[in-house]
N, C-alpha and C positions, 0 to 999 in steps of 0.2 A: 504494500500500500504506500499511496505517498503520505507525508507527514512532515510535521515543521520540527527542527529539533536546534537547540540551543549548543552553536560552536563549540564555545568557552563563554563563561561570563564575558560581558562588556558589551557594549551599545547595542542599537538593535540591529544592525546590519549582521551580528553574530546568530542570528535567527537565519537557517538555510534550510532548502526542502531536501528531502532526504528520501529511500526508501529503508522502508522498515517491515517485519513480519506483521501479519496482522495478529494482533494480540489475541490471549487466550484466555476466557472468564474464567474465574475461577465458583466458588461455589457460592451462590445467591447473587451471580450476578450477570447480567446481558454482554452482549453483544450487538452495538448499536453500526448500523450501516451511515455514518455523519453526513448531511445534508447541511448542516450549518452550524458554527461555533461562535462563541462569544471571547473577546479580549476584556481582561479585566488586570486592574489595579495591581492584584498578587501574581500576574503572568512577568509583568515588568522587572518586579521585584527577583523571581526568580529569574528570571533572564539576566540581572544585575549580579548575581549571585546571594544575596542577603535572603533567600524564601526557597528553603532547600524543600523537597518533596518528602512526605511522609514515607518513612520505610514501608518497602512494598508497592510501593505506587510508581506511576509510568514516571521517566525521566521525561519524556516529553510535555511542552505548557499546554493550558488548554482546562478549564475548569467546569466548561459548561456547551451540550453540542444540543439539538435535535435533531435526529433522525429515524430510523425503521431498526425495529427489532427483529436480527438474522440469525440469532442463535442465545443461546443460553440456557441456565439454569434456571427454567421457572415453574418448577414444581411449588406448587404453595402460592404462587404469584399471581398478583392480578393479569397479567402480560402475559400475549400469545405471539409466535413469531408472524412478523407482518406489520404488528401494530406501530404506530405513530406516537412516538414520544422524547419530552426533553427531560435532561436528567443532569446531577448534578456527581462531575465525575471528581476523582482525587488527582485526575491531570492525564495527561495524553489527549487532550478535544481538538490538538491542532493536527489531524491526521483523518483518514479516511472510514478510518473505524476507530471504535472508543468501547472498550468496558466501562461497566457501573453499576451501582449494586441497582436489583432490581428495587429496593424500597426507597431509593434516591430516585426514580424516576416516576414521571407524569402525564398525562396524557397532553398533546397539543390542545391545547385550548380550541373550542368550536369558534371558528371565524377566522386566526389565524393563522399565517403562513409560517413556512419552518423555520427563517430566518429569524422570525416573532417569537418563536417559540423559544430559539435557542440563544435569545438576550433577556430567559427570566431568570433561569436555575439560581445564579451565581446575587443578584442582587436582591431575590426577593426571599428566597431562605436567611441573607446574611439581614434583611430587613427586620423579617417578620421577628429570627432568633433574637435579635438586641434591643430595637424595640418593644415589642409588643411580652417578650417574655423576660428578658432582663430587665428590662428598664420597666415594664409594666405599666403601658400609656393606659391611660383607663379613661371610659366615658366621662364627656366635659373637660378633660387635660388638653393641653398644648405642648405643640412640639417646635422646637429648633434644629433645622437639618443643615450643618456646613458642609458647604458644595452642594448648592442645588442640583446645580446641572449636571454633575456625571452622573454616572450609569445608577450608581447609590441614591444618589438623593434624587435623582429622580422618581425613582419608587418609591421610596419614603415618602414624598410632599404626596403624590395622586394616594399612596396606599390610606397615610392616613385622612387627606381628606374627604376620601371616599366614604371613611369610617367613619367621618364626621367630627371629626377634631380640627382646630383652628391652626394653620401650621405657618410658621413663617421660616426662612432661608436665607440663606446667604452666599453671591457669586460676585465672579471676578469686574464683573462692567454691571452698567443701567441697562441694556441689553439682554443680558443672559438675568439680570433681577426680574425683568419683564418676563420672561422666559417662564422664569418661576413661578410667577403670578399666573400665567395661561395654565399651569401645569395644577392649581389649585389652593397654591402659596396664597395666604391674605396678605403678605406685605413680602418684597425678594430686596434683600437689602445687599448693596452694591457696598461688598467687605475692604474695597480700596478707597471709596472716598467718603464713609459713613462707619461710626463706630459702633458697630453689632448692638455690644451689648446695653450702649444708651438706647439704640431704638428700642430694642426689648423692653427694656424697663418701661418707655414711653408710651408702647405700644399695650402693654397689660395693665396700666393704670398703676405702673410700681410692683406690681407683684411678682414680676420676671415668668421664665416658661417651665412646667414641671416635669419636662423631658427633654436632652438634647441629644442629638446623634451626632457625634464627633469623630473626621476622618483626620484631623491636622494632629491635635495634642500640643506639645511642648507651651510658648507662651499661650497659646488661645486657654488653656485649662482652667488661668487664675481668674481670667475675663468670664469665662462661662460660670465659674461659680458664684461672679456678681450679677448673674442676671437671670439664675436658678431662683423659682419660686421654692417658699418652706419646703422639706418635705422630698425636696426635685432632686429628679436623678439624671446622671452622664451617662454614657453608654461610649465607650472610644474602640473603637474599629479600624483605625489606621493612624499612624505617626508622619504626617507627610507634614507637618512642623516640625519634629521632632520627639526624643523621647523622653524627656526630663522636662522636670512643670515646678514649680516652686507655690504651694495654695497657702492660705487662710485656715490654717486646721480648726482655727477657733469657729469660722464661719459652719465649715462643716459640724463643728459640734453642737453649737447654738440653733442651727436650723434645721439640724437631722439630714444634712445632704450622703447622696451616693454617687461614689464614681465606680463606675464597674467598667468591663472590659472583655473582649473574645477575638479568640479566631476561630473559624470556621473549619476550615481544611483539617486537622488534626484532631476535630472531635469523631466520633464512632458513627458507623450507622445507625445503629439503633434509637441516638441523638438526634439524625439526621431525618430517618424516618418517622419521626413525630413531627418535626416543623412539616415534612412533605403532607401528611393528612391535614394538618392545620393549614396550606394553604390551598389543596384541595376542597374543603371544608368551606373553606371561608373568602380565600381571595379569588379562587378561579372562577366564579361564578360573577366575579366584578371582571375579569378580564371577559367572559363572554359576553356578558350584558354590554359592553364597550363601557361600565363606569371607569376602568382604568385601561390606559393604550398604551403599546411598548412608544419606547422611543429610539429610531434609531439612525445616527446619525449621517454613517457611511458603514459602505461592505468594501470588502476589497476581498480579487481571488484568496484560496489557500498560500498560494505563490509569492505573495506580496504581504506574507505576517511581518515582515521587517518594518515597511510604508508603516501597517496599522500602532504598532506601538512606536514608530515617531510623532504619529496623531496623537496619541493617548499621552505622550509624554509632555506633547504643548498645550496640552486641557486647555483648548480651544474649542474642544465638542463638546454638544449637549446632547446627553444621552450615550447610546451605548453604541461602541463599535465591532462591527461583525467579519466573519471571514465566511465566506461562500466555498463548502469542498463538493456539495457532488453538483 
């Protein structure tokens, strides 16, 4: 099969197509025929080398494909070979086939194209896990999503305003703030020439927001705790500020705040397979209805994963970028 496979660490042109065996499932899990993959965040990183692959899992990037199930182990599974689905792998998505366990995958959403399909896996699991169950946004709460506009915070602003929660954002221009605002944002606050956390304040009448979803960390952590309602909790998901924060411990004690924190990729299936019925359950039924739409920004062939993650690197796009393999 063809497949995209990482040089050596170092920029993206270290990304080259390659041929490789097609992979072999192992027990409780598919064998996916890829019609489409998704580029994400942690693809980068491991390509940088700082985001090594869990023992046992493909050295190839690639975290999230849809396509057609050609083989596997699915005894006990809801999945027949033929069917249509996106699934959330442990890596190998930039190639022509993909294992995954069968309880990490989902059916295409009705209306949907594959390409749709396979820019949910990776951002609306890492969504639903930190939000909705770490951070535990509950009815009438407010959220703060930094980085509107990628692939993350896009589904964050539409997921929870779908649910009905008041969400406000924050992007690099008045542009992509707008962006935010079409996407469901009540206010998209442009983080270069407006300071977050005074709109926050401004915006809740003083009481700040009682969820934030944080991909930056380092200095943004001390700001977000002044503009965390009593009670509010962090959820930090990515260090693209960096890794060290210097807080208010007292604030935290006085106000009962929570910073908590995840990765995804190294938790177990079994972990995995609960967010999958939960957003079975609960979000796909908003992806049918069209209350929430993918967004996506550009595709590029399989051939050209090097281009997509010099795109991803100028976080110049809104939404999510794709690679087209069959």
């Amino acid at each position: 099969m063809r497949a995209i496979e990482i040089s050596q660490p170092g920029p993206a042109d270290v990304l080259r197509l390659c041929e490789r065996p097609i992979p072999e499932f192992k027990a409780g899990e598919v064998l996916i025929k890829v019609h489409a993959a998704g580029i994400n965040r942690p693809d980068v990183f491991q390509r940088l080398g700082s985001y090594a692959p869990p023992p046992g899992a493909s050295d190839l990037p690639g975290l999230e494909v849809a396509g057609e199930i050609v083989d596997g182990d699915l005894a006990g599974s809801r999945f027949s070979k033929g069917d249509l689905v996106c699934a959330l792998a442990q890596g190998g998505g930039y190639a022509e086939y993909c294992t995954a366990p069968a309880e990490q995958c989902l059916p295409v959403p009705k209306g949907l194209s594959m390409l749709e399909a396979a820019s949910l896996p990776e951002t609306f699991f890492t969504v639903w896990s930190n939000v909705f169950d770490r951070a535990h946004l509950m009815q009438g709460e407010t959220l703060l999503v930094q980085g509107g506009t990628s692939g993350i915070g896009v589904t964050a602003i539409q997921l929870a305003a779908a649910m009905g929660h008041r969400v406000f954002a924050t992007a690099g221009s008045d542009d992509k703030a707008r962006i935010c605002e079409q996407l469901g944002a009540a206010r998209g606050i442009n983080y270069k020439s407006e300071d977050f956390a005074a709109v926050v304040k401004q915006l809740t009448d003083g009481k700040g927001v009682d969820v934030i979803l944080d991909m930056v960390g380092g200095d943004y952590l001390p700001r977000e705790i002044g503009c965390l309602a009593d009670d509010g909790r962090i959820a930090v998901i990515a260090l693209l500020g960096g890794a060290k924060a210097t807080l208010d411990l007292g604030q935290v004690l006085r106000r009962r705040l929570t910073v908590t924190g995840s990765t995804l990729r190294p938790r177990p299936v079994a972990f995995k397979a609960r967010i999958a019925a939960q957003l079975r359950a609960r979000v796909w039924p908003l992806l049918e209805s069209g209350a929430i739409k993918p967004v996506i920004h550009q595709v590029f062939p399989l051939e050209q994963a090097a281009a997509a993650h010099a795109l991803m690197e100028s976080s110049t796009h809104v939404g999510k970028i794709m690679l087209q393999v069959a």
